[in-house]
C-alpha positions, 0 to 999 in steps of 0.5 A: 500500500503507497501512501501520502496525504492528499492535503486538506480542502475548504470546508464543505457543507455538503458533508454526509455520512457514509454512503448507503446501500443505493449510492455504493453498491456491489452489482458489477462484482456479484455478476463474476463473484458473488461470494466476494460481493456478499462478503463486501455486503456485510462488511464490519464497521469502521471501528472493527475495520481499524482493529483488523488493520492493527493486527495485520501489523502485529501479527506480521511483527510476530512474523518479522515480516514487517518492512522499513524504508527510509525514502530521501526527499528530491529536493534535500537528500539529506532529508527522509521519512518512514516507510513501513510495509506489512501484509494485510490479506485479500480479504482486509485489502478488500474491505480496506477499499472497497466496503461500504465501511471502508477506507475509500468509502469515508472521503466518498461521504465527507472528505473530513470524514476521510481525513479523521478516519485516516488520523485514527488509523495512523494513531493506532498503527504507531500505538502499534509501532511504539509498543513493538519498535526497537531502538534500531531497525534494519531497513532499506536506504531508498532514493527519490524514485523509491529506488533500493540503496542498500541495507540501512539502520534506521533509529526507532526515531525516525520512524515514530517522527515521521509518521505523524497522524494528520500527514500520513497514509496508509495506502496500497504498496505499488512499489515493494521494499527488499526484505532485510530478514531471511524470514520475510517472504514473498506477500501478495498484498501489503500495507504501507504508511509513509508521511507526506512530507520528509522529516529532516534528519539530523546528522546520525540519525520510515496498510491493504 
């Protein structure tokens, strides 16, 4: 999952809630799936939808599966932020963005609703984060164009600076992160989060 902020709009009016059943509905997959269209239907509520996502990171903690980056900005390469990639699940990865109750589904009614829902879910991952995080983590040095440098330490930090709540993501991976541990292994659906803007980094000193 790629992740960056969007940025914030003037406020609208128009603002509504999530969408219902008329205005979000799951025809077109029932015609080739209509277990997954089922599934879509009666997807959990935002709040279980957030505890789900949460254990996706800790469950692939106790895997040590989880991937760190940290991508240097182009305009300063001296300055960087936070990657982090995890897995999710087909199923996760489907509710996450294409539910009724789900990611996407928040800014469709609301994009304050999008960005609140957004905040919530950064604030738990980095309670995540914080409770799991080592003073150093081995990760990957990626350039501007996400481009693998070579293994890196990355200081626990960095990685907790970086990802602040109301300008990070968490998004589709479009681009994965080499594993640093032999016990990675291929996935076929990660999470990622990464703040929109990069944090500068001092001298000795990163979701389905």
């Amino acid at each position: 999952m790629d992740a960056r902020h969007a940025g914030y709009a003037m406020p609208d009016p128009r603002c509504t809630g999530l969408p219902d059943n008329s205005s979000w509905r799951f025809d077109q997959i029932a015609c080739s799936d209509l277990n997954r269209a089922f599934t879509l239907e009666m997807a959990g509520p935002p709040s279980a939808l957030l505890e789900a996502t949460v254990k996706a990171l800790d469950e692939a903690f106790g895997l040590g599966v989880v991937r760190f980056g940290r991508e240097h900005a182009e305009a300063q390469p001296d300055d960087s932020r936070a990657v982090v990639q995890f897995a999710v699940g087909v199923g996760l990865f489907d509710w996450f963005f294409n539910a009724r109750t789900g990611y996407r589904a928040h800014f469709r009614g609301c994009y304050k609703r999008g960005l609140e829902f957004n905040k919530q879910i950064i604030e738990a991952l980095r309670r995540c984060l914080d409770a799991k995080l080592p003073d150093i983590v081995i990760g990957r040095e990626l350039n501007k164009n996400f481009e693998d440098c070579g293994e890196t330490e990355i200081p626990r930090s960095l990685l907790m600076d970086s990802l602040v709540p109301h300008l990070s993501k968490v998004w589709f991976c479009t681009k994965l992160t080499r594993p640093s541990q032999q016990r990675d292994s291929a996935v076929s659906t990660l999470g990622q989060i990464l703040p929109q803007q990069p944090v500068g980094v001092p001298a000795g000193t990163a979701l389905p």
